[in-house]
C-alpha positions as CSV (number, residue, x, y, z in Angstrom):
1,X,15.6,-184.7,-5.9
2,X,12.9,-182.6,-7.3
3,X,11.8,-178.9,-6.1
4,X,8.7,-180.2,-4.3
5,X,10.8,-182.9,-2.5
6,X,13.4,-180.1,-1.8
7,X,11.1,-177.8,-0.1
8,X,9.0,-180.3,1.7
9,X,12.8,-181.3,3.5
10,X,13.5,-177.3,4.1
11,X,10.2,-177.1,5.8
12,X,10.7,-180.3,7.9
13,X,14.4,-178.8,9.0
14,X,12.6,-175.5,10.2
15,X,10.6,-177.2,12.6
16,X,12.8,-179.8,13.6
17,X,14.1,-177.5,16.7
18,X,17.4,-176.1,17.8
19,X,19.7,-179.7,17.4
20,X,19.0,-181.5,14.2
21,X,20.9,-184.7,13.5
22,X,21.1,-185.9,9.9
23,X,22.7,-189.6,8.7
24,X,24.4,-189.2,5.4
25,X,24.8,-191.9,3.2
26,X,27.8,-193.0,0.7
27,X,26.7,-193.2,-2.5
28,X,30.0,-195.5,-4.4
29,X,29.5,-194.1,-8.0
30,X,28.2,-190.4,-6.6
31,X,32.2,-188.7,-7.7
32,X,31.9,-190.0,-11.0
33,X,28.0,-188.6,-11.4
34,X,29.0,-185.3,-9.7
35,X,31.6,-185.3,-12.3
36,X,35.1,-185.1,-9.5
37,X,37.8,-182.7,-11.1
38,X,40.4,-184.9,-11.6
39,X,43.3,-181.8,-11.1
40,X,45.6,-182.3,-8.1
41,X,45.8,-178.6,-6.7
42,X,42.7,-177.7,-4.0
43,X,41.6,-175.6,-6.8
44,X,37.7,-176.5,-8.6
45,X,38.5,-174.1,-11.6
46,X,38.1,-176.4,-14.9
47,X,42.1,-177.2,-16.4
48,X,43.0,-179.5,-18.4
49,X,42.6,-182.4,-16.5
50,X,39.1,-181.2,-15.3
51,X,35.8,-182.0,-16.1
52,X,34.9,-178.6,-16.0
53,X,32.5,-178.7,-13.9
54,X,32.7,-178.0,-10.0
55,X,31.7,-180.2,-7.7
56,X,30.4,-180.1,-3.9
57,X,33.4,-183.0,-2.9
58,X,36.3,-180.4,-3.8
59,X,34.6,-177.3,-1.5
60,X,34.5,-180.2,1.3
61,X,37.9,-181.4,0.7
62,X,37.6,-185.1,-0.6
63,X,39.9,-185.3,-3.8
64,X,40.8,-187.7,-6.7
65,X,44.6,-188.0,-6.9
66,X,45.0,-188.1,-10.7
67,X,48.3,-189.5,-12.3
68,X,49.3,-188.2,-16.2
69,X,49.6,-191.6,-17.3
70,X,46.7,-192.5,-16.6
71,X,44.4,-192.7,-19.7
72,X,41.3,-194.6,-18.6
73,X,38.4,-191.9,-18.2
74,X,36.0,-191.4,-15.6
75,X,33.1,-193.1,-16.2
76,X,30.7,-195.2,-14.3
77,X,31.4,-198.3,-15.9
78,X,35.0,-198.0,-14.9
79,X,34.7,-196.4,-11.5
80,X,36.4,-196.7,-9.3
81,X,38.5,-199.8,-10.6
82,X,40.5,-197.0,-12.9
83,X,44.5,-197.8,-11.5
84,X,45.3,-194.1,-11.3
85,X,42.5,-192.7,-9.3
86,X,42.9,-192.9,-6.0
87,X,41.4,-191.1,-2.8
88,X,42.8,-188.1,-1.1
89,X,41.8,-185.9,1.9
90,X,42.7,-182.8,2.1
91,X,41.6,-179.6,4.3
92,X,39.9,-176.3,2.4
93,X,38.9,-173.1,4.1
94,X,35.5,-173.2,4.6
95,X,35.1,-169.7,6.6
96,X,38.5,-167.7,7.6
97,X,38.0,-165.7,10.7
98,X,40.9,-163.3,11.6
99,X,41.6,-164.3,15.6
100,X,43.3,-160.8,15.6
101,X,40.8,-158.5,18.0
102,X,38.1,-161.4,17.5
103,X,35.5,-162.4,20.4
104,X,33.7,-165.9,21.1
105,X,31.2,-166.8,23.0
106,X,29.5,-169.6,25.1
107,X,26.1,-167.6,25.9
108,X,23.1,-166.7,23.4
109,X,23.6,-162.9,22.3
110,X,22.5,-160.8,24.5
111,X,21.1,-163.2,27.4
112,X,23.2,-165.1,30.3
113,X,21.7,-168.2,28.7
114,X,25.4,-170.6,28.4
115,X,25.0,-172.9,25.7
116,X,25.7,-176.6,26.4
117,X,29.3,-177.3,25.0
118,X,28.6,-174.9,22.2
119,X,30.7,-171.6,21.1
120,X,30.8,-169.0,18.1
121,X,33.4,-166.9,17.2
122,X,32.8,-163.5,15.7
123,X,35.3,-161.9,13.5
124,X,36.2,-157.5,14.2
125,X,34.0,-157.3,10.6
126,X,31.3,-159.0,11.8
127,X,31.7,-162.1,10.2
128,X,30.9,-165.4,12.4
129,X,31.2,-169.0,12.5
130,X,28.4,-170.1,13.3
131,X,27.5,-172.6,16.0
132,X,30.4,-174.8,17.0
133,X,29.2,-178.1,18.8
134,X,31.3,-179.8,20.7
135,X,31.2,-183.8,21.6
136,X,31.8,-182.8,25.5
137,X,32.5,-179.9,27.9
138,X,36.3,-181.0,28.2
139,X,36.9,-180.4,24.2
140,X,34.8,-177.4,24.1
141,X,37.0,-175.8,27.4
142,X,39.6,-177.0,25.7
143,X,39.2,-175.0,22.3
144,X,38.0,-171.6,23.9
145,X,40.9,-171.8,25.8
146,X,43.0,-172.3,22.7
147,X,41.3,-169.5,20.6
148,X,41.6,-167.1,24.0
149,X,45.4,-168.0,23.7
150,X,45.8,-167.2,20.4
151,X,43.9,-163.6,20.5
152,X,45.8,-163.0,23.8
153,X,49.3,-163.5,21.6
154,X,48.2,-161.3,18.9
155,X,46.8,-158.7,21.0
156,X,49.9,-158.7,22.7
157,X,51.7,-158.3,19.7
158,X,50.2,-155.4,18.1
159,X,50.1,-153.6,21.3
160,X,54.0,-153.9,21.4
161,X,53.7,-152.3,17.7
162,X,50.9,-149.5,18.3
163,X,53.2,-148.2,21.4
164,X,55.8,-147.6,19.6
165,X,53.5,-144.0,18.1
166,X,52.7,-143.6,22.0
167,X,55.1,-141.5,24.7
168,X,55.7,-143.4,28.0
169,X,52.1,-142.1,29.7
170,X,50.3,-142.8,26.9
171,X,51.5,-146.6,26.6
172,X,48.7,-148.8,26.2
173,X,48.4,-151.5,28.4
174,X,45.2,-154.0,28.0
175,X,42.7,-154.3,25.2
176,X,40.1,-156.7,24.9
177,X,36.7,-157.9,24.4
178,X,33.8,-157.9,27.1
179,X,29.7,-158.3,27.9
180,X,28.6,-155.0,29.2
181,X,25.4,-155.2,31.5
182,X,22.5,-153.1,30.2
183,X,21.4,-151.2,33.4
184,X,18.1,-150.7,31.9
185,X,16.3,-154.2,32.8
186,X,13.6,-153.5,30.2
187,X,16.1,-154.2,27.7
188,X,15.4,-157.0,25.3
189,X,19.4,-157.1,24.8
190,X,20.4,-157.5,28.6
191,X,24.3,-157.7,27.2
192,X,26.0,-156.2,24.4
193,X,29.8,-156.5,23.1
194,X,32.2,-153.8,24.4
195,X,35.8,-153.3,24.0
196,X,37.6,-151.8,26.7
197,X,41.5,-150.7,26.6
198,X,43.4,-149.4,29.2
199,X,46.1,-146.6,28.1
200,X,47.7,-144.5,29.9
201,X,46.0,-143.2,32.5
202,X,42.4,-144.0,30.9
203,X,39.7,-146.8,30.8
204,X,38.1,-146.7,27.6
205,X,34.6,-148.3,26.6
206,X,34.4,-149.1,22.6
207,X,32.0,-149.9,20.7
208,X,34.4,-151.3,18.5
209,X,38.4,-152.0,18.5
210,X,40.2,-148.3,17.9
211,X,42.2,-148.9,14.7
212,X,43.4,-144.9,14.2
213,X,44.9,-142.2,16.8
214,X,41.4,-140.6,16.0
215,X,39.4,-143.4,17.1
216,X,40.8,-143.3,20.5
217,X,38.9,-139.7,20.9
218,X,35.9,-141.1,19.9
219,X,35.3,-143.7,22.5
220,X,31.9,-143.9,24.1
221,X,33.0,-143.6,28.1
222,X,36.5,-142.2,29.2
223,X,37.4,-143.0,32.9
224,X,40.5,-141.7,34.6
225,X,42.2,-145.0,36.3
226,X,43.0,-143.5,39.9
227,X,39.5,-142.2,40.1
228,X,37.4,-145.2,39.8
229,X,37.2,-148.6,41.3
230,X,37.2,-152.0,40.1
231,X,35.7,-155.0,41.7
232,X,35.9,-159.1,40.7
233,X,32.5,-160.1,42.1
234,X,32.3,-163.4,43.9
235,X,29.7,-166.2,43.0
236,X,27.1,-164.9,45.8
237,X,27.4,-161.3,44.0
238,X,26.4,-162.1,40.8
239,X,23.2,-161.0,39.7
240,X,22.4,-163.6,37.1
241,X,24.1,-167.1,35.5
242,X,27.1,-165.1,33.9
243,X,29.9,-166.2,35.1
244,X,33.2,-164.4,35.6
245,X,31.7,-160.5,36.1
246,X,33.5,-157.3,37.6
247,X,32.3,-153.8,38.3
248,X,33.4,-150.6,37.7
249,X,32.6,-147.8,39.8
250,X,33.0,-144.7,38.6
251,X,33.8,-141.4,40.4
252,X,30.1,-139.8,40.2
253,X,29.3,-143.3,41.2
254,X,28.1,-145.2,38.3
255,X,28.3,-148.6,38.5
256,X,28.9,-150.2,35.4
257,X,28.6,-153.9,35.3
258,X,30.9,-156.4,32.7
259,X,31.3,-160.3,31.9
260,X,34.5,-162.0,30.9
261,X,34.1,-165.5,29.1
262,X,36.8,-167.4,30.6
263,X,38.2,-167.2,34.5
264,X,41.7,-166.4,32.5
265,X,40.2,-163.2,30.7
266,X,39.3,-161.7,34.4
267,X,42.5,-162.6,36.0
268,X,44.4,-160.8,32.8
269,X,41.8,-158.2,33.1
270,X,42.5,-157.5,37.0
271,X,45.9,-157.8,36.7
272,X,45.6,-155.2,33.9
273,X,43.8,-152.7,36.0
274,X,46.2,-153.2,38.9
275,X,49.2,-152.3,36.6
276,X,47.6,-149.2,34.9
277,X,46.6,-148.1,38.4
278,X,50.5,-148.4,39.5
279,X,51.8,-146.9,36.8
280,X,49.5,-144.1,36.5
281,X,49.9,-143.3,40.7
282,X,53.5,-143.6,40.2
283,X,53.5,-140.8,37.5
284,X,51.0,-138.2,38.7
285,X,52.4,-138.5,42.7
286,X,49.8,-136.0,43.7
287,X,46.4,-135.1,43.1
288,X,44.1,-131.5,44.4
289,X,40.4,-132.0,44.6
290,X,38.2,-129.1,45.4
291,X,35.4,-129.7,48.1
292,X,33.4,-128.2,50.5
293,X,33.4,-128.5,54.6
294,X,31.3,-126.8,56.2
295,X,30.2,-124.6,53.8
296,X,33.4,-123.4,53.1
297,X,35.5,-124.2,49.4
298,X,38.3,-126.2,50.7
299,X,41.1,-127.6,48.3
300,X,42.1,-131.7,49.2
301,X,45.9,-132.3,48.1
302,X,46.0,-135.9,48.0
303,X,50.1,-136.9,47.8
304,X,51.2,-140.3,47.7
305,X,54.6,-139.4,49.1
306,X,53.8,-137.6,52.3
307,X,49.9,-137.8,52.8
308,X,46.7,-135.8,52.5
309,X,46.6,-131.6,53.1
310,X,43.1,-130.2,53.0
311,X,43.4,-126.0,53.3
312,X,41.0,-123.4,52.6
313,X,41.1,-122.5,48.7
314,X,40.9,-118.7,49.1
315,X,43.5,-118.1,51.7
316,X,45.6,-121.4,51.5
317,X,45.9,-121.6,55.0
318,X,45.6,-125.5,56.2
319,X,42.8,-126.3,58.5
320,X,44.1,-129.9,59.5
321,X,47.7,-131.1,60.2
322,X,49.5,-133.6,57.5
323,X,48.1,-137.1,57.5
């Protein structure tokens, strides 16, 4: 193939749209003109048995098997009739994505657009893995729910270890990856990635995973968990094609509006929220709010033992009865 030939192919791929399909062809004495290493390890470094040179077979994990007493050599007069050459398959990393605090996706970046039986994952770093087409919506279910297993386990895992540096009510107890709504509709990025982690008696919005101690005081929104309200939205609340959204209300009343991949991720996530809730109620017991009625500072003493006391905050005296 010459260079013309070679960009006039580029150039037809470019326009070809966003599904391509290509027929590849088995060339029979192709190995011996690539010049195949004939070593047995996965490696394509030149050794003694190699030809030296690398070839595009070894990075995709077709192999010659090569036997020592063997003494024919590869050449295209005797391929592939030598008696000790014989094909083996074998797997080679391509890309390695860490599934440790990784995210995937069905849906375009940024857009409620689902791809159709499609998926990427994208590594903490950054690092992705492309487009991942699957043959049918059963396989593709089938590996996001693998991959959400696997991240769940680890996630799990290295919670259990980063609680061990935590005291009881600071004990983390979800982390994970989300699609925050922008509320700005102007946007050209309607969703972005955010990681939220509930600890202690916090919600925390991330832009990224917190690694350090430090990182948890640099999150971008801190809300306390028995002062805000989460809601799983139904089908008829959703305001686009995301499925799989919650709110969360915060106490001066900002709504902040998040999408889950998979219907497991929002039942973890809810159950989650319920538990930090608990806990967190359990701890504290009671809670004083100052207010106003009618035009007076009042103090609101909100116990979860006994009820609600609302009195007036200069002179303490109670202007309703116990609740």
């Amino acid at each position: 193939m010459d260079f013309r030939t070679a960009c006039e192919e580029v150039q037809v791929l470019r326009n070809a749209g966003e599904e391509v399909t290509l027929t590849v062809s088995f060339l029979k004495r192709a190995p011996a003109f690539l010049k195949l290493p004939l070593n047995e390890d996965c490696s394509c470094a030149p050794s003694d048995q190699s030809s030296g040179t690398s070839s595009p077979l070894c990075d995709s994990g077709l192999h010659l098997n090569y036997h020592p007493n063997n003494t024919d050599t590869l050449s295209c007069s005797s391929w592939p009739t030598s008696p000790g050459l014989r094909w083996e398959k074998r797997w080679c990393d391509l890309r390695l994505i860490p599934l440790l605090h990784s995210r995937f996706s069905q849906y375009v970046p940024g857009t409620d657009l689902s791809r159709q039986n499609a998926f990427q994952v994208i590594a903490v770093d950054g690092v992705c893995s492309g487009i991942i087409q699957c043959l049918s919506a059963e396989d593709c279910i089938d590996w996001l729910q693998a991959i959400a297993t696997n991240i769940s386990n680890l996630t799990k895992h290295n919670i259990k270890k980063i609680n061990r540096n935590f005291p009881v009510n600071q004990q983390i107890v979800y982390m994970g990856w989300c699609e925050a709504r922008e509320q700005d509709p102007l946007q050209d990025r309607v969703y972005s990635p955010t990681f939220l982690a509930l600890r202690g008696s916090c919600l925390y919005k991330f832009l990224a995973p917190p690694v350090t101690t430090w990182d948890w005081t640099r999150a971008e929104k801190t809300f306390s968990v028995y002062e805000i309200m989460c809601k799983v939205l139904k089908d008829s609340d959703l305001l686009d094609r995301r499925k799989h959204c919650f709110t969360v209300q915060s106490e001066s009343g900002e709504d902040l509006y998040f999408s889950v991949e998979l219907e497991s991720d929002l039942a973890q996530w809810e159950r989650a929220f319920q538990t930090a809730t608990f806990l967190e109620v359990e701890r504290i017991q009671c809670k004083t709010y100052a207010c106003v009625l009618e035009s007076h500072l009042m103090g609101l003493t909100i116990d979860f033992s006994t009820g609600f006391i609302c009195y007036d905050a200069a002179t303490k005296v109670m202007c309703s009865g116990q609740l």
